[in-house]
C-alpha positions as CSV (number, residue, x, y, z in Angstrom):
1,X,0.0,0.0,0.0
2,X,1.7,3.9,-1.1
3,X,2.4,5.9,1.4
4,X,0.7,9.1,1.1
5,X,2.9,11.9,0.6
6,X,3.0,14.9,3.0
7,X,2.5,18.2,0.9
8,X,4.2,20.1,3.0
9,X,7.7,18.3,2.8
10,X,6.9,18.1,-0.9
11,X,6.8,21.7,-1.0
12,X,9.5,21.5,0.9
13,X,11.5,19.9,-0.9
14,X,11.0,21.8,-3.7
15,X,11.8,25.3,-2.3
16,X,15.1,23.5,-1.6
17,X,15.8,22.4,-5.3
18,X,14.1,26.2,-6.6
19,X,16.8,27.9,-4.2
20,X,19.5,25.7,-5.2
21,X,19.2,26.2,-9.0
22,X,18.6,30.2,-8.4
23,X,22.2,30.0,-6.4
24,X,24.0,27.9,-9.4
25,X,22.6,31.1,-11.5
26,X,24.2,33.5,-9.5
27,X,27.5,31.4,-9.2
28,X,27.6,31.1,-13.6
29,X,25.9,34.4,-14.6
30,X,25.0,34.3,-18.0
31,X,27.0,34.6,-21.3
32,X,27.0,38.0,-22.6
33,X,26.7,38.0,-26.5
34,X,30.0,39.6,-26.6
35,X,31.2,36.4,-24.2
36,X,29.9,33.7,-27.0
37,X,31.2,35.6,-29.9
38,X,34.7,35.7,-28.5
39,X,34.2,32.1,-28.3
40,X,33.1,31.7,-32.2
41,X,35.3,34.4,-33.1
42,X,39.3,32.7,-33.7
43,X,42.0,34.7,-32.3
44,X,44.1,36.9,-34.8
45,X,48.0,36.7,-34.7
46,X,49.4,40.8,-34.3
47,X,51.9,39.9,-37.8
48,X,48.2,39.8,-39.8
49,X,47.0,43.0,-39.0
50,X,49.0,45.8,-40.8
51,X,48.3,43.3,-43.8
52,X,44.2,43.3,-42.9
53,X,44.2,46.8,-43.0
54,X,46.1,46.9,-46.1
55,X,44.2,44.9,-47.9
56,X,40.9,46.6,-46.8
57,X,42.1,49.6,-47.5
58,X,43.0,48.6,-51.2
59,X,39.2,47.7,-51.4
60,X,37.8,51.3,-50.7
61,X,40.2,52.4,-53.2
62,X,39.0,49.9,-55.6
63,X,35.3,50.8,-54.7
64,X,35.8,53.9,-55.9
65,X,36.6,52.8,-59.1
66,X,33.9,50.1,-59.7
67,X,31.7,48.8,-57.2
68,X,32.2,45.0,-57.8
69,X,35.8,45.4,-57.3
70,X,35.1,46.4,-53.4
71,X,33.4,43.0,-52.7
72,X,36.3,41.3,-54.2
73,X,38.8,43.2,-52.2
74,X,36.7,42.2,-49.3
75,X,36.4,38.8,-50.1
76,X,40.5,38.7,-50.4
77,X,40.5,40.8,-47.2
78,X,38.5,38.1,-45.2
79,X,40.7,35.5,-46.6
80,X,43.5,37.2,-45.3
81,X,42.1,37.6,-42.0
82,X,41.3,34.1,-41.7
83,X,44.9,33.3,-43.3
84,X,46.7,34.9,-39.9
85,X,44.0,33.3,-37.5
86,X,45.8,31.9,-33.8
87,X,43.7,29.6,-32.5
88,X,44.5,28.6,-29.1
89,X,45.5,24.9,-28.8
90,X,45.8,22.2,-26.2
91,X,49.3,20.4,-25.8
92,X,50.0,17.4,-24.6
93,X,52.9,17.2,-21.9
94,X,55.4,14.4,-21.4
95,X,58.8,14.4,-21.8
96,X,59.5,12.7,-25.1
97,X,56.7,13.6,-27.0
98,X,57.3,15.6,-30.3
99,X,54.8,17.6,-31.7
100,X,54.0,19.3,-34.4
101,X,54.8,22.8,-35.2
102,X,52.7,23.4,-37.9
103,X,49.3,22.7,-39.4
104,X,48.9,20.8,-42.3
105,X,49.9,17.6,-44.0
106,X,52.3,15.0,-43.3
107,X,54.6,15.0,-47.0
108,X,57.6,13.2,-46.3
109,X,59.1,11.0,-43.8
110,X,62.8,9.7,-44.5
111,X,66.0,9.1,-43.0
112,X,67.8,12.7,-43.6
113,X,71.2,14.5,-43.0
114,X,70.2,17.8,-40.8
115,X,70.7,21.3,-43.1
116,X,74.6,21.9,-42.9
117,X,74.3,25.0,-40.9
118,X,73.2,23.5,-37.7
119,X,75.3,22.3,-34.8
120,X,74.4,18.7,-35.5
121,X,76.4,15.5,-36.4
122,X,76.8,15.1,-40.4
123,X,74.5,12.4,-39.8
124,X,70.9,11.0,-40.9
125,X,68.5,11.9,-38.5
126,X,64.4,11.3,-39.1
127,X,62.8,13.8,-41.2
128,X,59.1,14.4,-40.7
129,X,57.8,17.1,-43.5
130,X,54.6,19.3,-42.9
131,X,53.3,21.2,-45.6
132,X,51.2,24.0,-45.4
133,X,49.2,25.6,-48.0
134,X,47.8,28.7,-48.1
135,X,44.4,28.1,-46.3
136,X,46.5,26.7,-43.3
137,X,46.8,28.4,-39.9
138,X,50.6,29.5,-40.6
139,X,51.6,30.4,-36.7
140,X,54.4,27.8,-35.8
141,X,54.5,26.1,-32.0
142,X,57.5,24.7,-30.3
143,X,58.1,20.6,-31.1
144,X,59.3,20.6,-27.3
145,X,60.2,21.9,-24.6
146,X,63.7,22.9,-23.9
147,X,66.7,25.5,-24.6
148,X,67.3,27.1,-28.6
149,X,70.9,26.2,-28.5
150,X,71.3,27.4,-32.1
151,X,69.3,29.8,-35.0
152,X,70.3,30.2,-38.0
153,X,68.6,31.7,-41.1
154,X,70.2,30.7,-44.5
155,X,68.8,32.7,-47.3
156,X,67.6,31.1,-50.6
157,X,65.1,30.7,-53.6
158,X,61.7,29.6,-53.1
159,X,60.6,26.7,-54.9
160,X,58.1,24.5,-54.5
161,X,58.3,23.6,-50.7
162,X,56.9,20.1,-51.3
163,X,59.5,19.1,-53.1
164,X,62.3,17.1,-51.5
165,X,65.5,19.8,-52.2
166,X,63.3,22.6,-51.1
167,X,65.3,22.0,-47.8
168,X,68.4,22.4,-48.6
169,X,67.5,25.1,-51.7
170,X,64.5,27.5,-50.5
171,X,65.1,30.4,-47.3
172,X,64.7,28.7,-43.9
173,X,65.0,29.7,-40.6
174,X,66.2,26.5,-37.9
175,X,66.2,25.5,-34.6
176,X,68.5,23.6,-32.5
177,X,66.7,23.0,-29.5
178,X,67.9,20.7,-26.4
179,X,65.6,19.2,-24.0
180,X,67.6,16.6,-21.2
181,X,68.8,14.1,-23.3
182,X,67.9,15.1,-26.8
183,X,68.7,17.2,-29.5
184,X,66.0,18.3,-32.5
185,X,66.0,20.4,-35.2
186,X,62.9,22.1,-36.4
187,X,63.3,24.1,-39.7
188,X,61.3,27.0,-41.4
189,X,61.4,26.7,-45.4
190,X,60.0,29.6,-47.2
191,X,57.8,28.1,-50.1
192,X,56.6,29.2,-53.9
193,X,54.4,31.8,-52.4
194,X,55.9,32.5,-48.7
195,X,58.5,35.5,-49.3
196,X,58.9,36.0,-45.2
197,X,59.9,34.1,-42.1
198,X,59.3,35.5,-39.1
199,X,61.2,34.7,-35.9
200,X,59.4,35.1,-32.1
201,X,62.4,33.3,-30.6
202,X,66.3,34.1,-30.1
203,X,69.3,31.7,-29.4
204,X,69.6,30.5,-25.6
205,X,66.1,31.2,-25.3
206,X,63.7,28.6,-23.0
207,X,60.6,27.4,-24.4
208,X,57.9,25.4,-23.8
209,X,56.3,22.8,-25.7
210,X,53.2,24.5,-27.7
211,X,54.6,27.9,-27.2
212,X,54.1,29.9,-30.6
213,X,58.1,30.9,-32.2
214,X,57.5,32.0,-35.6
215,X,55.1,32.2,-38.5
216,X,55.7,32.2,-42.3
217,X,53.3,33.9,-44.7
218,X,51.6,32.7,-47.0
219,X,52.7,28.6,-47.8
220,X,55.2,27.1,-46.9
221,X,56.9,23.8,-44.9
222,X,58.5,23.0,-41.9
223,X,60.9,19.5,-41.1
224,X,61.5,18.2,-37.7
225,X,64.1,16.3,-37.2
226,X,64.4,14.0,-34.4
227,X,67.5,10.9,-33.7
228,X,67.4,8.1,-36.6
229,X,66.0,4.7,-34.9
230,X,62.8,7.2,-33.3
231,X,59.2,5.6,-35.0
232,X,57.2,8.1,-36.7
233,X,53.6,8.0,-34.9
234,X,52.2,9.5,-37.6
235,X,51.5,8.9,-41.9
236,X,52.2,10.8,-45.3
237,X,49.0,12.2,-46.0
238,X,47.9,12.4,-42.1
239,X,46.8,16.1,-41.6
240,X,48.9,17.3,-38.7
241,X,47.7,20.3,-36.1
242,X,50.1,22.4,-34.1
243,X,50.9,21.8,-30.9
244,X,48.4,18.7,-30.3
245,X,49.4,15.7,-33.3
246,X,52.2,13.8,-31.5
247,X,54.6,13.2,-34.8
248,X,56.7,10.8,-32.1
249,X,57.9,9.8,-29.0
250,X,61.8,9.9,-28.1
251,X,61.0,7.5,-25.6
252,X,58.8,4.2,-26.9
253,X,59.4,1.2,-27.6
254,X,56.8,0.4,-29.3
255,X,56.9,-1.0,-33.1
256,X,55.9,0.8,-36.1
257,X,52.9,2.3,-36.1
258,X,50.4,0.6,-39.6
259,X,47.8,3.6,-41.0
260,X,44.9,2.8,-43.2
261,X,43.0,5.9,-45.6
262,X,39.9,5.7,-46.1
């Protein structure tokens, strides 16, 4: 036989509930319109905005001459807005793990001798490629944490950065960087289209793992290098993301990685 229920602990009960959601309000106020769009909204890198306003100015001034012509500045303008965007990105941390400093897609992955400038034995060491295109976020992140022993910028032509010689050819701008036990190189290659590296970083500088230390504008490629005998956790064709694809681990055992498309 049911109890019968006593209305007034029922009402009770629910002032309780009524005053505990109205508290839970006044911990989380609400989101403020300005609050959600900043959360849409992706983060534009400083370097991008003397070339925003550039190219926005160029479209008044095409305006002027023929209407259409504004909308295609503008349309070129938004492209280059979203062309320096800096979205924020969440790095995994453990010592060992490499990631990678760029956006965009795994090209190459061979046994390679480091780019003769750099303080490293004449030596193969693995060569994990990333190229980006233009419609790439082009804001480079640290591979790992440790100490810039070396930067050097070699200057050069700028050929197609997908192809193999493009890393010993086109204008770069490397990193030696030591972390405990290991040495890495990480090298900006200007590409067909990029005509400017830029540096955030100097030599004997700490950084952390994820921590932004260049960008290169419009296209281009970056190689890590890492010791020869490390296994590649990643695949040609893989698309990479700065600062969160793990390209390998200094430290596992583990066998070969096997990657299926599709």
């Amino acid at each position: 036989m049911r109890r019968p229920v006593d209305s007034r602990l029922a009402g009770a009960h629910a002032a309780r509930d009524a005053d505990r959601h109205a508290e839970r309000r006044r911990e989380r106020p609400p989101m403020t319109v300005y609050e959600s769009a900043r959360k849409v909204l992706v983060p534009i890198h400083k370097e991008g905005w003397p070339f925003i306003a550039i190219a926005f100015g160029v479209s008044i001034a095409l305006g002027f001459l023929w209407t259409p012509l504004f909308w295609v500045g503008l349309v070129i303008t938004l492209w280059v807005t979203y062309f320096f965007r800096d979205p924020p990105r969440t790095t995994p941390l453990r010592e060992g793990l490499v990631v990678s400093p760029a956006d965009g897609r795994v090209s190459l992955i061979t046994n390679a001798v480091p780019p003769a400038e750099l303080d490293l034995p004449r030596e193969p060491m693995l060569r994990i490629s990333i190229f980006m295109n233009v419609f790439n976020c082009h804001v480079n992140r640290a591979p790992m944490t440790g100490r810039i022993a070396q930067q050097a910028y070699t200057p050069g032509v700028f050929l197609n950065a997908e192809l193999d010689k493009a890393s010993e050819d086109n204008e770069r701008n490397a990193l030696v960087i030591e972390g405990g036990e290991a040495r890495i190189a990480v090298v900006q290659i200007a590409g067909l289209v990029a005509r400017r590296i830029v540096s955030f970083v100097k030599e004997g500088q700490s950084i952390e793992v994820g921590d932004r230390f260049g960008l290169i504008r419009f296209g281009s490629r970056l190689d890590v290098y890492v010791p020869i005998g490390t296994k590649p956790l990643v695949a040609v064709g893989q698309n990479a993301i700065a600062g969160e694809t793990v390209l390998a681990d200094l430290r596992a055992q583990e066998p070969p990685r096997q990657f299926k498309a599709g």
